[in-house]
N, C-alpha and C positions, 0 to 999 in steps of 0.2 A: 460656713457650709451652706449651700445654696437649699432650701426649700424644694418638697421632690412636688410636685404638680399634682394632683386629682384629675385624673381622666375620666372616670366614672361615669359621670350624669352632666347631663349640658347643663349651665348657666346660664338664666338671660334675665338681664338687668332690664326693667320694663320704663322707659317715660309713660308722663304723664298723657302723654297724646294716645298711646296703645290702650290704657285705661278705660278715658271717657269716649274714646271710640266705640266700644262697644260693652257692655257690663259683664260678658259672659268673656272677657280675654283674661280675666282674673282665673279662670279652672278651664283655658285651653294649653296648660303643658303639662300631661301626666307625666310623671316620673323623672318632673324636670326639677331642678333647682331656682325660683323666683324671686328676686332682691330687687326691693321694694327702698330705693334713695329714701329720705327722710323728708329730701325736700321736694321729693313725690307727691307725697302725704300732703303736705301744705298746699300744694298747687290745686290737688283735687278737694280739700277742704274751701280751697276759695271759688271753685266752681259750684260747688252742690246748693248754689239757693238760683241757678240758672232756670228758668222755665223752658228747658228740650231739653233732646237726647243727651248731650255732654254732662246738663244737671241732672240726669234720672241716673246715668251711669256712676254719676263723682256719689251719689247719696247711697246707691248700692252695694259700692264698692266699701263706703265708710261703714256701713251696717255690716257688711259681711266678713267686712277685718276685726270689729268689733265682739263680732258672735265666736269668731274662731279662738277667740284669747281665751276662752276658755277650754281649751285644749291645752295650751300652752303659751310662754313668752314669744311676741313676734320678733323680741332683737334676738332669740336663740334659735327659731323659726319653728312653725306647725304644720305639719304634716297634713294635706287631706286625703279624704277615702281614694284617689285616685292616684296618690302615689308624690302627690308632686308636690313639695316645699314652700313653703312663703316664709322671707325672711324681710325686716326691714334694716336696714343699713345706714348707720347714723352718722358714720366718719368717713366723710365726704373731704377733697383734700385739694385748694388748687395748686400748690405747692410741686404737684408731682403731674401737672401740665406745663407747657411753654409760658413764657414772662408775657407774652403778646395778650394770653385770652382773657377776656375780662370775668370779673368775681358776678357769673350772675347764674342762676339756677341748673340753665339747659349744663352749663361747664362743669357743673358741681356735679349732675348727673355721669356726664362723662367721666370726671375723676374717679368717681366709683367704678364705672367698668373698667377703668385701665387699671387703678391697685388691685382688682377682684384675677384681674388677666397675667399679673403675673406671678401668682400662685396657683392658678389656677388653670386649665385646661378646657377649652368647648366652652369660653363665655362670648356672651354675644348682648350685644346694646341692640333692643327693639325702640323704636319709634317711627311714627310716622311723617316725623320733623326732615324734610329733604336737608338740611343743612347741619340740624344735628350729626343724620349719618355720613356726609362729607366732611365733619372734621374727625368725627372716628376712623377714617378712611384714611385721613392725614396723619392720624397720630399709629397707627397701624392697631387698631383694636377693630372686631370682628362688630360690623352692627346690619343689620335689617330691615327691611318694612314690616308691618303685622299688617295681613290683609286678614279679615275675618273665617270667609268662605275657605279659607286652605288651612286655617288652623284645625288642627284635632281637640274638639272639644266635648267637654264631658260638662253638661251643667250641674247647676247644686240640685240637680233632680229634681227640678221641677214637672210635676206631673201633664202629662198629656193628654192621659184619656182611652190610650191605645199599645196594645202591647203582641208584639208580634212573637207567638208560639209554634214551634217547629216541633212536628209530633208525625204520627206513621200513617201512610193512607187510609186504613183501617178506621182511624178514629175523625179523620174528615169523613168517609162515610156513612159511617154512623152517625154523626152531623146533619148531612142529609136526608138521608134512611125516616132518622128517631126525631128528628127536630132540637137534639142535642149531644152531648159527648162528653165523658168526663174525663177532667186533668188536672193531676194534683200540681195545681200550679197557686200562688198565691197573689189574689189580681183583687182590686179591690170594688165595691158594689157598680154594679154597670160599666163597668170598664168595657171598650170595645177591643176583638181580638181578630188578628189577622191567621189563619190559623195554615201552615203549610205541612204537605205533609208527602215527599219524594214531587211529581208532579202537579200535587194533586191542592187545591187551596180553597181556602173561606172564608167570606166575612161571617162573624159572631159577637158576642155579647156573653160578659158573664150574669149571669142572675141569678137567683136561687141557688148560689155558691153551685153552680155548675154552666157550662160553657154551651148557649143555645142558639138555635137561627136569630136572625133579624127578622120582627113580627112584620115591619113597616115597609120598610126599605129595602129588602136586600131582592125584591124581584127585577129580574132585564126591563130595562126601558123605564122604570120606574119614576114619577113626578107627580105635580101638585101646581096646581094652578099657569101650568107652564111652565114649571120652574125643572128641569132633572139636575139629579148629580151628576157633577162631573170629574169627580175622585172618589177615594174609598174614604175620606176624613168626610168629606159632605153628604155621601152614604150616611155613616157613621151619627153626624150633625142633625141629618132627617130623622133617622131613628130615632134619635133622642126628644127631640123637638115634637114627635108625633105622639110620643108615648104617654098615655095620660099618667101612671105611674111613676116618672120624673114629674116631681115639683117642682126643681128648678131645675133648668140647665145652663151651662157656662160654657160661650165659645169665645176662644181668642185666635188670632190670627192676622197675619200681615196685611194692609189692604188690599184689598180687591179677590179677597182668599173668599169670599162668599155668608159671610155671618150674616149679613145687616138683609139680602136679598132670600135667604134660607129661611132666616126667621120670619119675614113678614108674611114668604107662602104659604109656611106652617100654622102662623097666626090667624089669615083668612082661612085656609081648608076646616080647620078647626070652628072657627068662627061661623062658617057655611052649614058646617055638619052637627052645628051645637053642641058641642062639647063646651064653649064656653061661650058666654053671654056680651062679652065685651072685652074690645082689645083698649088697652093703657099706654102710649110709648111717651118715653122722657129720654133725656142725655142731659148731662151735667153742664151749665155754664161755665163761662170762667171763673165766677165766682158762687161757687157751688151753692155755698149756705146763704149767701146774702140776698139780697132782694134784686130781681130782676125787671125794675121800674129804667124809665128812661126811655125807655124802645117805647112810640106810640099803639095803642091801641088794647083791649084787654087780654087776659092770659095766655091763650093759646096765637093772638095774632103776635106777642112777645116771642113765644118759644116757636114762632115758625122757622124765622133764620137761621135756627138751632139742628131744628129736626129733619129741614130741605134732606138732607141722604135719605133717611127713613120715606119721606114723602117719595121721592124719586124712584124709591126703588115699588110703593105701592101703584105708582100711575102708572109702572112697565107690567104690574099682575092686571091692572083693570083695565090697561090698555087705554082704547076709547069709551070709557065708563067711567067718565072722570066725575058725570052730574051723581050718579052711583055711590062713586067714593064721599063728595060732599055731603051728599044726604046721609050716610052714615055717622059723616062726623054731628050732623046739623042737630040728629035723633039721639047723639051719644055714643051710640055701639062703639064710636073709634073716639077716643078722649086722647086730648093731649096734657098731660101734667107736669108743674115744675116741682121736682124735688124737694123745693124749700117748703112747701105744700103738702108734701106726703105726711106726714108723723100728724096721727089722729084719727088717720084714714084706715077703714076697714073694707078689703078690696076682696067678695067671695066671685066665684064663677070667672074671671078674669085672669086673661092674658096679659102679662107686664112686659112690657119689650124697653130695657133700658140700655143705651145704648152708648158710648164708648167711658162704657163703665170702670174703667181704666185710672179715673181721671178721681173717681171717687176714694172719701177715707171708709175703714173699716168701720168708724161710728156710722157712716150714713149708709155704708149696705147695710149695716144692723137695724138702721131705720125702715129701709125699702122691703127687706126679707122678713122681716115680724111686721109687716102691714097685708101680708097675705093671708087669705080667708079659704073657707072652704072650695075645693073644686077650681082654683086656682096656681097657676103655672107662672114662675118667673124666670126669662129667660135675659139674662146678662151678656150685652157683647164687649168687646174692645181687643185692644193692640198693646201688650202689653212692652212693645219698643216704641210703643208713643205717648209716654205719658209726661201731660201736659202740666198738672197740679204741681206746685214747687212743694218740698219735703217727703214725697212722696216717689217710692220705686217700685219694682214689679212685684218683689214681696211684701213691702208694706201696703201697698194697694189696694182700694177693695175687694176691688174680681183676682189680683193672686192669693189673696187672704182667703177670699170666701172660695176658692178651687182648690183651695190646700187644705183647707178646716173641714169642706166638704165632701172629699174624695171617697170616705167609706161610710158616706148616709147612703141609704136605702133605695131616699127619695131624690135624689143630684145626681147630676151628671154630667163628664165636662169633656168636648174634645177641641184639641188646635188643630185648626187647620193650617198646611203647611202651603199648600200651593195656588199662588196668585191665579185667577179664571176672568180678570176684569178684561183684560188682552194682553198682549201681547209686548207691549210696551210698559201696562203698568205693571207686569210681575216681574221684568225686567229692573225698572225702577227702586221698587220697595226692595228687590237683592243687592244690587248694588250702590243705591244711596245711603 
């Protein structure tokens, strides 16, 4: 008697290429069925000591297969908050392919979706192997491309920063009006909110467990040293960044989204207006902890080839006031420091601008973040889809670590920004590379 089919819920058997493509293709099928080949698993354990994307996604992927076992068995599959299954599938079969194909991984994948296909209903083999999907073509099983941008994807909740609440004109008015609004919403300290309300909308902030203007940023035309926003996230970024009440703040974001140009306006305006005594900027080497000898010259002519972005983007605030700039550094006000240097150091009245902080472990943001003093601001940039460090992914990270540990201190505060402003071509770029 023939097996009656599951129609239910779609099936899609994932290659290894849909994986490290992207880390978050792991929690894009809600309410779908995931089967995870075994020799899936293998392929992406032998990627994750790669230095890029492919190795940040295989090391993500393996931690968060990891985490989830504790829900349950992945050979009987785990259910996540979003509806959608992961199963791994171990009996893999060439036996039940043509005598031509040879015994090597990509076919073994295959055999899996064709036994999964004919019990089953709505399965489909993702990859983005042009060749794989031409012999599932031949053998008559159902297969795909995964492009990222068109998947529905729900991440592991990784926090943003910004939370968009839909409430009655009323209570935007009052917004206005009062300089704040209350809603029993649950958002967490300084989180930024978009607040809409029939026609009627606002940017906001929660603080003081109640939802209030923006003290810095939220007037027309509003900028800093030449610099204005050019979204409500870099809205959002300025606030933060201006506020002397954030201690630190945490921006990530795709290149050319504005971190690295936001922070140094805010660093100088601050720096002009005395708020603080002296700016600090670092970025991590390639080799973070070790010694950054070999380059001639002493410490700061070292970490200059390091820091050129940070530099580049202060000679566009000082324009032609470059003798300016130097005589700041020459006085101190503007320091350049290597990381490996910081632990011992007590840093009050200063700006920290560390910058694709990405790249760092959790032990050395705990180095950088307990070197701060009184009346002191650190502000962490990076790109958490570039991280360079091998062992290391967007959760294990410094800056996801310290934006996730941080989200309900007092003193922090973190927004991404989503939209490239470098031009027109590089927000192009960073979407679809």
């Amino acid at each position: 008697m023939k097996k009656e089919k599951d129609t239910e819920r779609k099936v899609f058997v994932l290659d290894t290429s849909v994986l490290i493509y992207h880390e978050d293709s792991i929690h894009g099928f809600p309410d779908c069925d995931i089967i995870l080949p075994i020799e899936v698993l293998e392929e992406v354990d032998n990627i994750k000591t790669r230095n890029n994307a492919a190795g940040n996604s295989a090391r993500y992927i393996n931690r968060f297969l990891d985490d989830i076992r504790k829900k349950g068995s992945l050979k009987d599959g785990v259910y996540l908050d979003n509806g959608q299954l992961i199963r791994v599938y171990l009996d893999s079969d060439m036996s039940v392919l043509p005598e031509g194909m040879a015994d090597i991984i990509d076919n073994r994948i295959i055999s899996v979706a064709y036994k999964i296909s004919k019990d089953t209903d709505n399965v489909s083999l993702l990859s983005r192997d042009i060749n794989v999907r031409v012999k599932c073509d031949s053998l008559g099983i159902k297969a795909e491309n995964y492009i990222k941008e068109k998947a529905v994807i729900k991440r592991r909740g990784a926090y943003t920063g910004v939370s968009v609440l839909y409430t009655s004109p009323e209570k935007v008015d009052d917004l206005y009006e009062d300089g704040y609004t209350d809603l029993e919403e649950n958002l967490e300290s300084n989180e930024f909110v978009v607040l809409k309300g029939a026609k009627k909308s606002a940017l906001a902030m929660y603080r003081d467990e109640r939802v209030s203007k923006l003290r810095y940023a939220g007037s027309s035309g509003f900028g800093i040293q030449g610099i204005k926003p050019r979204n409500k996230e870099q809205v959002f970024a300025m606030e933060m960044l201006l506020d002397p009440d954030i201690h630190m703040a945490t921006l990530t974001g795709k290149a050319g989204s504005g971190k690295t140009i936001l922070s140094v306006a805010a660093a100088i305006h601050q720096l002009n207006e005395g708020v603080y005594e002296k700016i600090i900027i670092s970025r991590p080497v390639q080799s973070m902890s070790g010694e950054i000898g070999f380059l001639p010259g002493d410490k700061s002519e070292k970490m200059e080839p390091w820091l050129q972005p940070i530099f580049d983007n202060l000679k566009i605030i000082f324009k032609n006031s470059n003798d300016y700039f130097k005589l700041l550094i020459d006085k101190g006000i503007i320091e350049i420091e290597a990381l490996s240097y910081i632990r011992g150091r007590s840093l009050p009245n200063t700006i920290f601008i560390l910058d694709e902080a990405q790249n760092i472990t959790m032990h050395e943001a705990k180095a950088v973040i307990t070197r701060m003093g009184e009346n002191s601001k650190l502000v962490m940039l990076g790109d958490l889809e570039q991280i360079d460090a091998p062992h290391l992914d967007a959760v294990t990270c410094g800056l996801g670590s310290v934006v996730e540990k941080f989200k309900d201190f007092k003193y922090a505060g973190h927004i991404t920004l989503l939209k490239g402003e470098r031009s027109l071509l590089a927000a192009h770029a960073a979407k679809i590379l």
